[in-house]
N, C-alpha and C positions, 0 to 999 in steps of 0.2 A: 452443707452446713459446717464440715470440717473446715471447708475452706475460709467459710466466713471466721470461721473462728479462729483460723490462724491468723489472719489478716486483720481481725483485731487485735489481735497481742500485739505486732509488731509497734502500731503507734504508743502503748500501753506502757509499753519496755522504755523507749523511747520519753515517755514525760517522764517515768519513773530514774530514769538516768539522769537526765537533766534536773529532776526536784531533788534525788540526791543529791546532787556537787555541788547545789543553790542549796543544799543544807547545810554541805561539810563547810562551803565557803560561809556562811553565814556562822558556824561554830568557831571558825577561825575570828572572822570579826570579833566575838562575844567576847572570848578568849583574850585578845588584843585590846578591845576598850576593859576590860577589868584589868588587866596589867598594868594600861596607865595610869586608871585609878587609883591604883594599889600603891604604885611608887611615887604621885602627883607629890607627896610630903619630903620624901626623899629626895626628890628631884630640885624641891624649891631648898631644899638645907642646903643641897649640893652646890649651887648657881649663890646662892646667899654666903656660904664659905668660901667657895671661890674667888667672892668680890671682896669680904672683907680681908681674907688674906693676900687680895694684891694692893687693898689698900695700906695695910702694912709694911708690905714690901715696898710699896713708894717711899713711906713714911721712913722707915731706913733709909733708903738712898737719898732721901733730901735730906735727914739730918748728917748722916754720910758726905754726903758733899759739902753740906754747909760748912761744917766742920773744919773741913780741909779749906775750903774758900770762905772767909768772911765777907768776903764783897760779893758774894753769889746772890742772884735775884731768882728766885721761882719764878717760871711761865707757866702760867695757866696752859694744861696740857687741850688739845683738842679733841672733840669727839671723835670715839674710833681709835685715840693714840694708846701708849701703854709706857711702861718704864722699862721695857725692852726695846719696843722700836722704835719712842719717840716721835712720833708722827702719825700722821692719819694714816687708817688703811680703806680704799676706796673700794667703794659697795660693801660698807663692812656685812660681820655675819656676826652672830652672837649665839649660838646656840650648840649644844652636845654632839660631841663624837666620841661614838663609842667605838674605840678598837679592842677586839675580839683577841687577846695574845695571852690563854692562860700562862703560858711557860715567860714573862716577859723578864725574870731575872737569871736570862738562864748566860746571857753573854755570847749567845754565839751570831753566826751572819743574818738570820734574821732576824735577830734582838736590835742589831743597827738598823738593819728598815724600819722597823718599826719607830727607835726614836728619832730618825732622822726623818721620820716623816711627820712627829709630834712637833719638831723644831721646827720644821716648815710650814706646818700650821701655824703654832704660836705666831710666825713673824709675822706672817699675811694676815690672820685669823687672829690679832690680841685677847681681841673680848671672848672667844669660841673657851669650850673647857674640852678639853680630853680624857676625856674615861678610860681606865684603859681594864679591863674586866680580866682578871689574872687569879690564878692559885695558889700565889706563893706566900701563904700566910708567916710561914718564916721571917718576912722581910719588910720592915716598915717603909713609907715614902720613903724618907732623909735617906733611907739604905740600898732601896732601889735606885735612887735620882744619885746618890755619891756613888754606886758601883759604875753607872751609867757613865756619868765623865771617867774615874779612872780609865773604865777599860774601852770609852770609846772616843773618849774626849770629843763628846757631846755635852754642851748645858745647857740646860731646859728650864725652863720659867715656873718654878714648884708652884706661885697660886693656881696656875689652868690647868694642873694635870692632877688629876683625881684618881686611885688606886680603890674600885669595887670590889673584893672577895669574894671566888666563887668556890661552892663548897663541894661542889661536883666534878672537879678536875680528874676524880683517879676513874670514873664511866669511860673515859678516852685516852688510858692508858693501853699499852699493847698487853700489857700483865694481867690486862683485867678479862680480856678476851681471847685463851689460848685457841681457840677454836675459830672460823670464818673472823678473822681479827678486822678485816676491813671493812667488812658490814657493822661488826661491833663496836667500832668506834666511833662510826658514823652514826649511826644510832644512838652512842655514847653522847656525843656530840649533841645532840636533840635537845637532850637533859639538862647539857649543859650551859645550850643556848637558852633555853626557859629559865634555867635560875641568874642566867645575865639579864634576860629580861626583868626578873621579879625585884633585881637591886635596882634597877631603872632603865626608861626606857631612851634611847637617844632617840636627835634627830638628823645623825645620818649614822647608819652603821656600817663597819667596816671591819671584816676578816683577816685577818695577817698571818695566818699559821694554818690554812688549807682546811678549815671546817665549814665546804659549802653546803652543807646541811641543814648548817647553825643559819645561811642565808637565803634559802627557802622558807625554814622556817620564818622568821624575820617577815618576810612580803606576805605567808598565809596569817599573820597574826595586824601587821601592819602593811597594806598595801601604798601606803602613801609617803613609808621612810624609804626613802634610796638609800642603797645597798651599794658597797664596794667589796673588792677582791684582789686582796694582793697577792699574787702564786707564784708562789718559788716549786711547785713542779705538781703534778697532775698527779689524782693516789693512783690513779690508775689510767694502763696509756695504751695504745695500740702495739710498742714496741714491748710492753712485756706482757701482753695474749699472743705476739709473734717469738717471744725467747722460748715460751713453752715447746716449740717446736726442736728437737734434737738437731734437726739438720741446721737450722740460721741461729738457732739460739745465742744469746751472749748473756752474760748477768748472773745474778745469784739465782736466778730460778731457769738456765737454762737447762733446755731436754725434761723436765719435769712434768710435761703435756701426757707420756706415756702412758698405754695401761687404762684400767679401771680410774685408778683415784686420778690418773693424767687429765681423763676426760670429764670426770667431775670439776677438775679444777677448773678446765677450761669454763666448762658452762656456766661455773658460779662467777666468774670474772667479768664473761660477757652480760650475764644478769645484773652485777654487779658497776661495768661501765654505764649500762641504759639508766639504771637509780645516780650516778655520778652524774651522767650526763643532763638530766633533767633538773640535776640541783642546780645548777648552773645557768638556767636559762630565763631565770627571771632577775639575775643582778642587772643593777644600771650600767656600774661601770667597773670594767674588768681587766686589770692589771698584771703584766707576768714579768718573769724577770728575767727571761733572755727569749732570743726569736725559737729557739726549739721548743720552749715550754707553750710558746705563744702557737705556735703550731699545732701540737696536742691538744690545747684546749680548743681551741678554734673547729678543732677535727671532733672532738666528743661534744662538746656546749654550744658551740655553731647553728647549726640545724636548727636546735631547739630554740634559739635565741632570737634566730629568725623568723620563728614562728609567733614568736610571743613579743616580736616588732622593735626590739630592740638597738636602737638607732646608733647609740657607742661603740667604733668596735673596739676590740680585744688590745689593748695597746701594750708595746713593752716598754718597759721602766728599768733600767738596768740597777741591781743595786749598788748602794755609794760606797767606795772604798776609799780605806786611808791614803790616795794619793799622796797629796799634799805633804803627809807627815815621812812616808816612804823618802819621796825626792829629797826634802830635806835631811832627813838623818844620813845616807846616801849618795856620794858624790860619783858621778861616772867616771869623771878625768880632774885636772887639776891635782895640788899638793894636798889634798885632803882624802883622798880617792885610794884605797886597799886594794893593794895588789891579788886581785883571786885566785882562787885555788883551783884545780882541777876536780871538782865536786859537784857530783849532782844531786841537786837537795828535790827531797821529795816531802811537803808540808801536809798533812791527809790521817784525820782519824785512824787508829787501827780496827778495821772494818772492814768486812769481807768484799763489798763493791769497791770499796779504793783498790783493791786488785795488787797490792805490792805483792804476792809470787812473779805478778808478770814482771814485774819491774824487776825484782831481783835477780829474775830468769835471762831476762833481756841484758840485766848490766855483764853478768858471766858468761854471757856469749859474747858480749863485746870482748872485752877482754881477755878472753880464750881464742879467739880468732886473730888472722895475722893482723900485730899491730900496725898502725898507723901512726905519724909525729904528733905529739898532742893528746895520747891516750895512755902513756908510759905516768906513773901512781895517780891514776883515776879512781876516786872517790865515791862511794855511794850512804848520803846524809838521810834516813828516815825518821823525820821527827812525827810523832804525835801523841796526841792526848790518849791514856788507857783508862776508863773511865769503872770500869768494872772487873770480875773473876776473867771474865770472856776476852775481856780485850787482852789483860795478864796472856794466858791462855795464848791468843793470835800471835802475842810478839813470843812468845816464848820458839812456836811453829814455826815463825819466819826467822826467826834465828837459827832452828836447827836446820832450816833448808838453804841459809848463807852457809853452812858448814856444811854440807852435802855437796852442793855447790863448789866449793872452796872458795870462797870471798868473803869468808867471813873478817878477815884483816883487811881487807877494803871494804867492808861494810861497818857503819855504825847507826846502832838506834839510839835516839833520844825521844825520850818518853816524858812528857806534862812538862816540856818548855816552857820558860817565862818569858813575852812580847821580848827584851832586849836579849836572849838568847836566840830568840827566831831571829829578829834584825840581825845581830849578828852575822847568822848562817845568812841571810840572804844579803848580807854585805860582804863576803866574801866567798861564796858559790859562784859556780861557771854557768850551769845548766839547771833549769827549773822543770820539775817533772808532773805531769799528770797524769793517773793511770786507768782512772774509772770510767767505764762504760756508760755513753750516756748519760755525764756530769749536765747538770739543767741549768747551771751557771761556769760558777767556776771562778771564787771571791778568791783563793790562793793562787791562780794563775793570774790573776791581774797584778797581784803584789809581786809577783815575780817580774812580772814587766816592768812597773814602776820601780822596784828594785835594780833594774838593767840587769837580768837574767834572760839568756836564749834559751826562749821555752821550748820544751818535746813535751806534747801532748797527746790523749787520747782522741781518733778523727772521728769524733762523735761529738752529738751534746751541742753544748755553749761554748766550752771553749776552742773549736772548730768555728761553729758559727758565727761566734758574738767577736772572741776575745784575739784567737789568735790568726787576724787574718791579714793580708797584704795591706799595707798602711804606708803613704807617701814611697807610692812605686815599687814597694821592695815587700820583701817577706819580713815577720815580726818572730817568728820558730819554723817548729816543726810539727808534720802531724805523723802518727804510727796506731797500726795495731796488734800486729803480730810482734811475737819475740825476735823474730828479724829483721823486721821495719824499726821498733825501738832501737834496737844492737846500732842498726845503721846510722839513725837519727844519732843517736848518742856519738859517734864515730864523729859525724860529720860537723855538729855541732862544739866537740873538743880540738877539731881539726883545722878549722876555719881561718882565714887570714887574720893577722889585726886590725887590719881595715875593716873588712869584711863584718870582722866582730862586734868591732866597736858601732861601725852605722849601723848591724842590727840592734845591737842595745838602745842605741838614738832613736830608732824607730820605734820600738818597745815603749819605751817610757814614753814617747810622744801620745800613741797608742792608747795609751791607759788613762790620758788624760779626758778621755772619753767618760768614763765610771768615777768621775769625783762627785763628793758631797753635793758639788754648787749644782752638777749638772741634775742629778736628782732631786732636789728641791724643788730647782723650776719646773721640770717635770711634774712634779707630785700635787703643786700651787694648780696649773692646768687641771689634772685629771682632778683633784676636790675641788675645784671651781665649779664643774660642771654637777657634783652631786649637788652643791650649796645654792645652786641655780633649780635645779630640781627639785628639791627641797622647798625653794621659796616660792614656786608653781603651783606645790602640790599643797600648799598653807594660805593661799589665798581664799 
């Protein structure tokens, strides 16, 4: 009788599971049709504003032009076209994207993905609107969209891009959760995706600042909007559950596995990747921005991604740098061309992973060791931004350990450079440095290249795999990791012929012409094609 009775629980347990998660998924439905209900009115103001303000902005530029031309004729514009691209765009799209970038006025490297990927829509995508769901109530459109070109000389088409207010940005601050901060923000995050939802709903959404949380939630509320994911680096990766180990450790948490709380830590990590990893595997389509980070993901969100049949893989999208603006301001040779100095400039937050002890440790070995021709008043440039007490604090640190050192009169910091003070330094520097473990791109080593700087880098990361690697037959720098690998690199790279030097500069900038703007757009047109495609599948 016992038996019988066990052997009916099991089927028992069994529908009770399965009527479960046909509950919760049905709650999610519920949840997701009243959202859109909720915002159907905001949605139609939004798309209604949006059109009459680019019909204004026609109305501008035709009387704008007329003005200037009396013999100008109006063309009846085409469907599809716009007063940006002038033309039809074929298989147009017309409908919401919403990109996820609370921080979107914040100016730094991802703030250019982001609207360099809003420009690339407008071009392909006229009629489309861009949402872009942000926190930064400080700052109106006109202020957002002018800091935008200043500081990226990007211009974007203000009627299609639309600024939602979210009022829940500080849930996903690190300040708000001194404690498991990575679960808490991710969680924070939850919160924060629900009130992007409640201003409205798109119809493709897309993450730009690493809240796959916010895109889980997204598919349990709306299984029919395609999801995008742009990652600039993994919160969490196999290489830092392996730093925790004292013995291979590297980073700001190595050796910290130790011990009682060592091993808490570990286990909350790996709890911690499985919930990462699961967020991640019902996006459509998943974008990273160098082959290391693509890696990681692939290695946590893989698996799962597989399971749940998803057919996109994992693509890298490099992000787009000033190119263009570098080469020109920058002459390699000819009479316009600055003769360089023997300097090595190091461009990098003051930040405990940028690692400048090593660098500094490294330049005073060089130096300290029998010279070489080419290293007699060698330079060491650290420029960056101190944003806070803390950062004060760091340079104050690395200064008193140049004078410990003794280099402190070959060393100088520059702290919150202005763009023509960086160019500067990278117009007349020898050697461009990077020092961080495991950098997941590496947008300052590219401008170093396109600058015609021979870089020494750290042999980790992006810039190892993506940026600084043999390019038409020859080397582009160097790679190091220890204080005697740098010493050397550094050595060699001050030492080098003038030939030697100048074809690797040639190669550098040739190099970099890989990470321009142009080449990221066409990228970015590809991968939102295919959500726009999806999208229009799943509305039939």
């Amino acid at each position: 009788m016992g038996l019988l009775n066990s052997a009916g629980v099991v089927p028992l347990l069994i529908v009770a599971l399965y009527f479960s998660t046909w509950l919760f998924r049905l709650a999610g439905r519920a949840a997701g049709w009243y959202l859109i209900r909720r915002t159907k009115a905001r949605r139609r103001t939004t798309l209604a504003k949006a059109k009459s303000e680019e019909e204004d902005h026609h109305e501008k530029e035709r009387v704008s032009v007329k003005s200037e031309d009396p013999d100008w004729v109006e063309v009846e514009s085409q469907p599809g076209g716009s007063a940006t691209n002038g033309g039809q765009a074929p298989e147009d799209w017309d409908g919401i994207v919403g990109f996820l970038h609370p921080f979107c006025n914040a100016g730094g490297g991802g703030e250019r993905v982001l609207w360099a990927a809003i420009k690339a829509t407008q071009k392909r995508w006229p009629n489309a609107v861009c949402v872009v769901y942000t926190g930064d109530h400080d700052a109106t459109k006109s202020t957002i969209l002018n800091r935008v070109e200043n500081r990226f000389n990007i211009r974007l088409h203000p009627p299609t891009v639309v600024f939602l207010y979210l009022q829940t940005r500080s849930w996903v601050l690190s300040s708000t959760w001194p404690h498991f901060t990575l679960l808490g923000q991710s969680l924070g995050s939850l919160i924060m995706g629900y009130d992007a939802f409640s201003l409205v709903v798109p119809d493709i959404f897309i993450d730009t600042m690493g809240y796959s949380f916010t895109l889980a939630l997204s598919k349990f509320f709306f299984p029919n909007i395609p999801t995008g994911a742009y990652v600039h680096y993994p919160t969490i990766s196999t290489d830092m559950l392996s730093s925790l180990n004292a013995e291979i450790g590297k980073g700001v948490n190595a050796g910290t596995g130790k011990g009682i709380r060592g091993f808490g830590k570990r286990k909350y990590w790996q709890a911690y990747a499985h919930l990462y990893s699961r967020s991640g595997s019902d996006v459509d389509i998943v974008m990273t921005n160098s082959s290391w980070t693509q890696a990681h993901i692939k290695s946590l969100w893989g698996p799962y991604r597989t399971k749940r049949r998803k057919v996109h893989a994992v693509e890298v999208l490099f992000p787009p740098v000033a190119v263009e603006e570098l080469e020109e301001a920058i002459e390699l040779e000819g009479p316009k061309a600055v003769s360089r100095q023997k300097s090595l400039l190091y461009v990098a937050q003051f930040r405990p992973e940028k690692n400048h002890d090593l660098i500094l440790r490294s330049f005073s070995k060089m130096l300290h060791s029998p010279t070489k021709p080419g290293m007699n008043g060698a330079k060491l440039v650290l420029i960056g931004s101190v944003r806070d007490s803390d950062d004060a604090k760091r340079v104050y640190q690395l200064r008193l350990l140049a004078h410990e050192l003794k280099i402190e009169d070959d060393t100088q910091f520059v702290c919150d450079a202005s763009w023509p003070e960086v160019l500067d330094w990278l117009r007349k520097s020898w050697v461009g440095v990077n020092g961080m473990w495991n950098e997941h791109f590496g947008i300052g080593v590219v401008e170093y290249q396109a600058a015609g700087l021979i870089c020494v880098v750290n042999d980790s990361g992006g810039p190892k795999a993506d940026i600084v690697v043999d390019f038409d037959g020859g080397a582009t720098g160097y790679h190091a990791s220890t204080e005697s690998e740098y010493a050397h690199c550094f050595a060699e790279a001050l030492s080098m012929s003038e030939e030697a030097t100048s074809a690797m500069r040639k190669r550098a900038r040739a190099s970099s012409k890989r990470f321009t703007e142009e080449v990221f757009a066409a990228k970015w047109v590809e991968q939102l094609g295919k959500l726009t495609e999806i999208q229009r599948l799943a509305s039939r």
